[in-house]
C-alpha positions in Angstrom: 38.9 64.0 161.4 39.2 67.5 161.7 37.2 71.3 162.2 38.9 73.9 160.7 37.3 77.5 159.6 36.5 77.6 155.4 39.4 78.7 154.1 38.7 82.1 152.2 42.0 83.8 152.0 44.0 84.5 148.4 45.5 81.8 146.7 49.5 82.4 147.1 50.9 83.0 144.6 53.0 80.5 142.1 56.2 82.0 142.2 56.6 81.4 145.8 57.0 77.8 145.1 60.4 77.9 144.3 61.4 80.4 147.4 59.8 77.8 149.8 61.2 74.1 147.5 64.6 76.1 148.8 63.9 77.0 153.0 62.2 73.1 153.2 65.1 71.2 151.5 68.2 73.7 153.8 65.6 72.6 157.0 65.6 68.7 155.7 69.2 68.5 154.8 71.1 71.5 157.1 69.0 71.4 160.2 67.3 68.0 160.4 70.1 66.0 159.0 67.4 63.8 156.5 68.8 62.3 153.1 67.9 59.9 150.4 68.7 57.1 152.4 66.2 57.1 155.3 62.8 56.8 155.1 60.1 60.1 155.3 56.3 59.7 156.2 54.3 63.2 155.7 50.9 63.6 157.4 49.0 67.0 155.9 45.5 67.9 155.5 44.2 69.8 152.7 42.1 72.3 155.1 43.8 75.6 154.0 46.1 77.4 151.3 48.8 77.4 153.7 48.6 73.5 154.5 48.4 72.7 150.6 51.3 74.9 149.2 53.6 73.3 152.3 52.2 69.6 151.0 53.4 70.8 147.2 56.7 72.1 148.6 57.6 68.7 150.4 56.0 66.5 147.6 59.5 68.6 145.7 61.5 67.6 148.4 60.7 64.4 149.5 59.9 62.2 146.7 60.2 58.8 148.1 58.1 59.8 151.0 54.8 58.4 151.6 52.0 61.0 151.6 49.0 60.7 154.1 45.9 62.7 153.7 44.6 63.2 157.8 41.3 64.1 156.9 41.3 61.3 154.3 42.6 58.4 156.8 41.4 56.4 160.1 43.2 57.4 162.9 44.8 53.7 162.7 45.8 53.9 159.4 47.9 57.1 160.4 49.4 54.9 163.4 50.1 52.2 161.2 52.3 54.0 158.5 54.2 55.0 161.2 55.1 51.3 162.5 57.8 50.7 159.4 59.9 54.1 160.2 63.4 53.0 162.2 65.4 55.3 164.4 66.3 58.3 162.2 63.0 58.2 160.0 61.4 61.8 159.7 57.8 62.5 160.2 56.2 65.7 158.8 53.0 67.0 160.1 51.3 69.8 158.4 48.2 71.2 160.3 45.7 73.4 159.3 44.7 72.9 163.2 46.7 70.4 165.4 46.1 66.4 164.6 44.6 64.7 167.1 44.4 61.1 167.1 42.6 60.2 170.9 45.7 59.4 173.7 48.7 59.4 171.2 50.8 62.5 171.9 51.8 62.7 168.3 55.2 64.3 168.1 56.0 63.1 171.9 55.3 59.6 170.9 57.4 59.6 167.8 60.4 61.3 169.3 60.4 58.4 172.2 60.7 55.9 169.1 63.7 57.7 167.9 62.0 59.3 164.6 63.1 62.9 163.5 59.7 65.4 163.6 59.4 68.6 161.6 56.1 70.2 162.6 53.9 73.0 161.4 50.4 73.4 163.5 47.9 76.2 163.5 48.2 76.9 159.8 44.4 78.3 159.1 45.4 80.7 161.7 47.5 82.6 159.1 45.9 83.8 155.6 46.6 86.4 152.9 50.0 88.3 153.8 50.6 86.1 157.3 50.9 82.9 154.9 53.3 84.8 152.7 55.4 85.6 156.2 55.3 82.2 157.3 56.9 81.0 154.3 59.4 83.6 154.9 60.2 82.5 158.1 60.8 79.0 157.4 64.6 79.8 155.7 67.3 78.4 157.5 70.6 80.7 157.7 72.5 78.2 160.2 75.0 81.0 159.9 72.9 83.4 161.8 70.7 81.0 163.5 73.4 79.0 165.3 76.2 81.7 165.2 74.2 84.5 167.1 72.2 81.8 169.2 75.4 79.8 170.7 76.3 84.0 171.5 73.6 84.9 173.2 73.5 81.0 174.8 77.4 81.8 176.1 76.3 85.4 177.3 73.1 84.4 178.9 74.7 81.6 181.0 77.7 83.8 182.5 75.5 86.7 183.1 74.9 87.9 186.4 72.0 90.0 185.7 70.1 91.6 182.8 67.6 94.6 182.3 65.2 94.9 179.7 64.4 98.5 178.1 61.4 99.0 176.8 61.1 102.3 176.0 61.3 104.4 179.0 60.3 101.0 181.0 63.2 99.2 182.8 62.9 95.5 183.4 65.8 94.3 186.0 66.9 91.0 186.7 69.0 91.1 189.1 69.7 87.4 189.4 72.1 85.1 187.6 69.9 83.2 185.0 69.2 79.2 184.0 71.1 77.5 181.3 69.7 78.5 178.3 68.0 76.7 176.4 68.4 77.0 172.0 65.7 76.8 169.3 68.1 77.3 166.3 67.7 74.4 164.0 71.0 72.8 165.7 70.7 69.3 167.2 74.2 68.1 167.8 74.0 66.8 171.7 70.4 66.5 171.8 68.2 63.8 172.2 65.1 65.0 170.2 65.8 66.0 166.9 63.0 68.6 165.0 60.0 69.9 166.7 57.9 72.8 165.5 59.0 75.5 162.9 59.7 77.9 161.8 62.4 78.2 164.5 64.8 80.9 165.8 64.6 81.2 169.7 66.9 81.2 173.0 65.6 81.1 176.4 65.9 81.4 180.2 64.1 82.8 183.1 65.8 83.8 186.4 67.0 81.7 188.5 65.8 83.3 191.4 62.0 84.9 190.1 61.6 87.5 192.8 64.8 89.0 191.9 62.8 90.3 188.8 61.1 93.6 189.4 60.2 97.3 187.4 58.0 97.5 184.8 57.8 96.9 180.7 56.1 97.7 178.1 54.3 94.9 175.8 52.7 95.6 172.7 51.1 92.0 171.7 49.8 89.4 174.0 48.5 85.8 173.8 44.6 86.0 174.5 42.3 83.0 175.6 42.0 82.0 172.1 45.8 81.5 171.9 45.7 84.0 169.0 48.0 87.3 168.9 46.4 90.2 170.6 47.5 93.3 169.4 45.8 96.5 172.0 45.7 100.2 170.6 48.5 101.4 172.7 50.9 99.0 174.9 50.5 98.3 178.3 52.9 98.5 181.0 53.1 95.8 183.6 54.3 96.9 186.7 56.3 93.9 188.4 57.2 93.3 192.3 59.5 90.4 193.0 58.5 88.4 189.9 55.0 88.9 189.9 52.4 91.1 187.8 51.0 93.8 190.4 49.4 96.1 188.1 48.7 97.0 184.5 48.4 100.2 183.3 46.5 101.4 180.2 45.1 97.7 179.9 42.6 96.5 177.8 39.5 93.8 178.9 40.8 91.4 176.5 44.2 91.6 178.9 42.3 91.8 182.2 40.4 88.2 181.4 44.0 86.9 181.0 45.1 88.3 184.4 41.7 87.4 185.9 42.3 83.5 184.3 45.3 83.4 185.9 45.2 84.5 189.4 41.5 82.2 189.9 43.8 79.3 189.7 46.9 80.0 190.3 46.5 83.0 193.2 49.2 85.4 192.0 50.7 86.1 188.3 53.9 84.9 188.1 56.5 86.8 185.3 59.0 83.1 184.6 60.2 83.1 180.9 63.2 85.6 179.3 62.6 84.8 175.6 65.2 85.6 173.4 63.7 85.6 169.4 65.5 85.2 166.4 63.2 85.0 163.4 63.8 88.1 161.2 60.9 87.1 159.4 58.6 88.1 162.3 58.8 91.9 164.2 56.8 94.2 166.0 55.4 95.3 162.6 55.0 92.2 160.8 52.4 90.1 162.7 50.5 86.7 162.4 47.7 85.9 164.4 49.2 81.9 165.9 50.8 82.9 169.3 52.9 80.1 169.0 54.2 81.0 165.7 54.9 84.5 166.5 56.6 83.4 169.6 59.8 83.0 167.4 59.1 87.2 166.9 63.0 88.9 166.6 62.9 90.6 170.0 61.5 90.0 173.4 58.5 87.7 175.3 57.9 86.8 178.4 56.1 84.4 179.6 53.1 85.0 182.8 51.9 82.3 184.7 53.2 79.2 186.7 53.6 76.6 184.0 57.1 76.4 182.5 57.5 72.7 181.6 62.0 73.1 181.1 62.9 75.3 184.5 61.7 73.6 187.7 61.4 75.8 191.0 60.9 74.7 194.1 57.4 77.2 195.0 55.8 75.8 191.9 54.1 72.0 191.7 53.8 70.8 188.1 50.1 69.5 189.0 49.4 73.0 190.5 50.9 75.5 187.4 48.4 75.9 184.6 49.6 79.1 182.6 51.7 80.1 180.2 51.0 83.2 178.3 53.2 84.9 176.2 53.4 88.4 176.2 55.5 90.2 173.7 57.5 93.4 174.8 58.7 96.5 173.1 62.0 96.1 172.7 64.6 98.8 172.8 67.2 97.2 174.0 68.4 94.4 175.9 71.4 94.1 178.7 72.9 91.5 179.8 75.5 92.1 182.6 75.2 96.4 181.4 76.4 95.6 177.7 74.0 95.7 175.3 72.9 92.4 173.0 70.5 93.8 171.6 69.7 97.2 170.3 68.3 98.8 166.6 65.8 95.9 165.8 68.6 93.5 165.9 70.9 90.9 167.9 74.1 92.6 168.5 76.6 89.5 170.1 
């Protein structure tokens, strides 16, 4: 039921086991809220080494669950085990690729029923050391997770304007920004509970987009393959009321991006202020899933249109096709002149 690339990458190693047993039960029990009592289906394909040592870890965590092999099953028999789970049932999807089973939205479709969803997609993507990372990422310190995000939440929301230093670049926002919105692993209040991990992120954009202008340096972007994109030397986008005017020391891989974007959508627009948390990821220590890295301890942005949470009155959902994240060099961060972030770290 699904392609993946052979997986050819290092076995990992044994004594990791136990590390991971540990992050997987804090996200079932600390974050997610899942016990003995309610009932755990786990979906997982067998298609790389990452995909297999996170089946072994939940096998350790999750006993009673029932265990379904995607590449082993009709898409209606992955439906059907499904149909028993009650409001408050957890589904696990592990992904060496992302499941696809025809219309059904998989993770929107189960959170509409009610069900709890911990997710973990693009998994070939990341072999040898990146798997080892990944694992890493995945503990949960709700300590640090929820006590700096709610700070940097409470900070974001009564700011008036921020700037972005990126070495030598300046980034000014000189607009109040949207309620932000957390990625921490904390679900009191919300409606969905789970989504994709590893987690660690708090974001925004500017309430008024054009307000956004100077320039910033990024060091990593998302290409057309959705895979990190690392250039020799970083490239400075120059920004004019919220949108990308020029690039300096770019790289063709980065040009296709631009070139993507403003064919269908006319302009590149500069929406998302991403706030990462994940210590586990950093300007040094890379994996190639853009969506993974996303969670990076530092900076992104996003460019493009599409930002499905904000809605703004010059964008039409039907119209805004792009979201790319960028990554930036990160020196420090200001919100309203005092600093939040400086030294590699959240400072709130």
């Amino acid at each position: 039921m699904s392609c993946i690339e052979p997986d050819t990458s290092a076995a990992i190693p044994s004594t990791v086991h136990s590390t991971l047993t540990d992050s997987l039960r804090d996200i079932l029990t600390l974050a997610i809220g899942h016990d003995a009592e309610q009932a755990a289906v786990v979906v997982w394909d067998g298609g790389c080494e990452l995909s297999r040592a996170l089946t072994n870890g939940y096998r350790d965590c999750l006993p009673q669950a029932r265990f379904i092999d995607f590449d082993g099953s009709t898409p209606e028999a992955v439906l059907e085990a499904f149909l028993p789970l009650v409001r408050g049932d957890l589904v696990v999807l592990i992904q060496s690729t992302s499941f696809r089973l025809e219309a059904f939205r998989i993770r929107i479709e189960l959170f509409k029923r009610g069900l709890k969803v911990i997710e973990h997609v693009h998994l070939s993507r990341m072999v040898g050391e990146q798997a080892l990372i990944y694992l890493e990422s995945l503990a949960y310190d709700p300590a640090y997770f929820r006590g700096v995000g709610h700070a940097l939440k409470a900070r974001i929301d009564d700011a008036r304007h921020g700037r972005l230093d990126s070495g030598g670049a300046q980034l000014i926002f000189a607009s109040p920004f949207e309620s932000a919105k957390l990625n921490i692993g904390d679900y009191r209040g919300m409606t969905n509970i789970g989504g994709q991990f590893p987690i660690g992120e708090v974001f925004t954009e500017a309430q008024d987009l054009e307000a956004v202008n100077g320039s910033v340096r990024i060091f990593v972007f998302g290409d057309t393959a959705f895979r990190v994109n690392r250039p020799a030397q970083p490239i400075t986008l120059i920004v004019e009321r919220g949108r990308v005017a020029n690039a300096l020391d770019s790289t063709p891989e980065f040009d296709l991006v631009l070139e993507k974007i403003r064919a269908d959508e006319g302009e590149v627009w500069l929406r998302e202020f991403g706030f990462g948390m994940n210590r586990a990821f950093s300007r040094e220590r890379l994996v190639d899933d853009i969506g993974t890295y996303e969670r990076m301890c530092g900076i992104h942005l996003s460019l493009g249109a599409k930002h499905g949470v904000y809605g703004k009155p010059q964008f039409r959902r039907k119209d805004a096709r792009y979201h790319v994240d960028v990554f930036a060099v990160t020196e420090a961060v200001y919100l309203d002149d005092v600093v939040v972030y400086r030294d590699g770290a959240w400072c709130v």
